[in-house]
N, C-alpha and C positions, 0 to 999 in steps of 0.2 A: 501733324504729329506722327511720329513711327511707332508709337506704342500707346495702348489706351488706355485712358487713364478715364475716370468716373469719377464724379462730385458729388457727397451729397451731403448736404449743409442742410440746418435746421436747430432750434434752440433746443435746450438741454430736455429732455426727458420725453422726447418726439420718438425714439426707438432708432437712433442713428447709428450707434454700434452693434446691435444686432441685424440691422437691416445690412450694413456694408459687409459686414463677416458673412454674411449668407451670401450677396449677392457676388462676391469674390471666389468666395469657392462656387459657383454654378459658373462663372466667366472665367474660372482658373488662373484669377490675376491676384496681385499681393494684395495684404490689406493693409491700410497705412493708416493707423489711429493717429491722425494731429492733437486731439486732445489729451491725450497720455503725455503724448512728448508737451505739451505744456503743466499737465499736471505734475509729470515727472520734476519739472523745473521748479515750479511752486514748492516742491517736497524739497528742494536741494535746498532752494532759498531758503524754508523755513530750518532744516536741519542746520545751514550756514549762520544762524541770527540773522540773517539780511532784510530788514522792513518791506513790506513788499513798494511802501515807498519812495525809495532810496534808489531814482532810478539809474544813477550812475553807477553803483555800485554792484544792481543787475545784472547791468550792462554786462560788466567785467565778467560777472561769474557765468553767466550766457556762454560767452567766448571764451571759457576753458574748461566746458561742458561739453561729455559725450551722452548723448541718446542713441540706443539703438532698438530695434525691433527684431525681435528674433522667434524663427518659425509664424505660424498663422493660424487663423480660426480661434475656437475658444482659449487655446490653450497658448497664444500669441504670448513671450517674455519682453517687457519694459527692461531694458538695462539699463539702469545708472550710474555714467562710469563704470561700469561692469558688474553692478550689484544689482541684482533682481527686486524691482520695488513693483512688480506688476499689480499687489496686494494693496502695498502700500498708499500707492497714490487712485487707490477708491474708494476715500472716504468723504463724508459731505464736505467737511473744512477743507480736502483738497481740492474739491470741485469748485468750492465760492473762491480759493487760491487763484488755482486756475484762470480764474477769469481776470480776475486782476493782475494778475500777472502780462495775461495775453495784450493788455492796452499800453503794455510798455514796449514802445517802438523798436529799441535798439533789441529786445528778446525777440522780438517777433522777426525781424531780420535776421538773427540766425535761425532762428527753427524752420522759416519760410523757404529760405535756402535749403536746408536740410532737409526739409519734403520735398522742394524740388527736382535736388539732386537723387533721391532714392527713387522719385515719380520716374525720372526721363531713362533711369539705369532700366526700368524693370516694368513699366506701368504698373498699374494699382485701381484700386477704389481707394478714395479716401471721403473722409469724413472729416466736419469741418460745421465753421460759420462765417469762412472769408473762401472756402476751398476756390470755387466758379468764377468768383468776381477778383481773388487777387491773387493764390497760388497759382491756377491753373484756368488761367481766363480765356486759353483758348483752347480747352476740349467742348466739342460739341456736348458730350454727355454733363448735363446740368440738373439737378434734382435738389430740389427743396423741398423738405418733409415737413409739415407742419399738423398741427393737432388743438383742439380745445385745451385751457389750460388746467380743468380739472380732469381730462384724459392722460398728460402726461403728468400730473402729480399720481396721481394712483400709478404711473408705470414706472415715473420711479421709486416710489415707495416701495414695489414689489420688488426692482432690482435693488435694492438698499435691502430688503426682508431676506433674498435668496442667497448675500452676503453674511449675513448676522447680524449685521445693522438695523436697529429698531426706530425709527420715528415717527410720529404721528402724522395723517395726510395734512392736516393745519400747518405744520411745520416745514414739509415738504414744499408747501405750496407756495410761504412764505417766503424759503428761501431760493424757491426758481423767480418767483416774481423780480429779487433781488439781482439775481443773475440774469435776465433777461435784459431789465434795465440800464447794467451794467455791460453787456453786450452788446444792444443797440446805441448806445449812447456813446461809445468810445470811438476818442478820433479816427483811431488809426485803425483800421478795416473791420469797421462793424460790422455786425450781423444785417444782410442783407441779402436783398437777390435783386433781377434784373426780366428783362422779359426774354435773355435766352434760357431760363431755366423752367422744365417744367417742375409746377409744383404740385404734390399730393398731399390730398387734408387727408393725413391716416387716420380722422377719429372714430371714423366708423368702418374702419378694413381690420383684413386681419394678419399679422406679419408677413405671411405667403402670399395674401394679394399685395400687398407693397412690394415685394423680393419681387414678385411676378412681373408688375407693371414696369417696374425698372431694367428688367433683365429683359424685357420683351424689347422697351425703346432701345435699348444698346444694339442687342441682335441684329434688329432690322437697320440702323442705321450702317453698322460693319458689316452687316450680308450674312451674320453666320449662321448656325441652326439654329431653327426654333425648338 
């Protein structure tokens, strides 16, 4: 590959979007949230009436969808169609969207494409639960983030608190369970990893040692500063 792109995959509420936005600005590469662009999608469909089981009709609105990403770091804009829904689609009903949306084959062919295509223009870190094993199967840079799963209900509780979004951790917990299962379970590139990825159990690190351990294996594998 001529440009380096980073994976790091992991189920919902492991700290994958802070982790990549960190680790992109210290490697000064883009940052490519996959999950936006599918949540973004979820938000169309539901704005369209489109069932999210209807998956013909998906299909269609897939293929006359624009996503884009614009600028980087916290302050990274979701466009849809040219409307700014970066707000919009971080809500919990987006996120359980989200997921079902993503097991719809012919959605995921265009989006897959479309991170592709932005990966090989520019490289990136992205973030993910198929990045390693089917967007980007052949960067050596492989990371799987994992965590106990009352560690990531309290973190995303805290990132749903620092939105104004109020849930209970019961609730929280209930509905990553749901999404986990629905992650792992779906045909079409489930949440998995492989034995070229390393993996880190973040339960007991702390965002800076995960930024760290990742930004140190890239370093040394590309030769550049530590």
């Amino acid at each position: 590959m001529t440009v380096t792109i980073v994976a790091i995959d992991g189920p919902a509420g492991v700290g994958k979007s802070t982790t990549s936005r960190r680790v992109a600005e210290i490697l000064q590469l883009p940052h490519i949230d996959t999950g936006a662009m599918y949540r973004a999608m979820a938000l169309k469909a539901d704005r369209a009436g489109v069932p999210l089981t209807d998956e013909e009709r998906l299909a269609a609105l897939a293929s006359e969808t624009s996503i884009e990403l614009e600028g980087s770091g916290p302050s990274q804009r979701i466009l849809l169609d040219g409307d700014d829904v970066s707000t919009a689609i971080r809500t919990p009903e987006m996120s359980m969207a989200a997921s079902r949306i993503s097991a719809v084959p012919a959605v995921r062919r265009v989006l897959v494409r479309l991170q592709q295509e932005i990966g090989r223009r520019s490289g990136g870190v992205l973030e993910g639960r198929d990045i390693g094993t089917k967007v980007f199967p052949e960067t050596p840079h492989k990371f799987f983030l994992t965590a106990r799963p009352e560690v990531r209900a309290h973190r995303r509780m805290h990132e749903l608190q620092s939105r104004g979004l109020v849930q209970p951790l019961e609730q929280v917990l209930a509905e990553m369970e749901i999404r986990d299962r629905q992650d792992s379970t779906r045909a079409d590139s489930p949440l998995s990893w492989d034995e070229s990825y390393a993996v880190l159990d973040t339960s007991d690190m702390t965002m800076d040692q995960v930024v760290e351990a990742i930004v140190e294996r890239v370093r040394g594998w590309i030769g550049g500063p530590s």
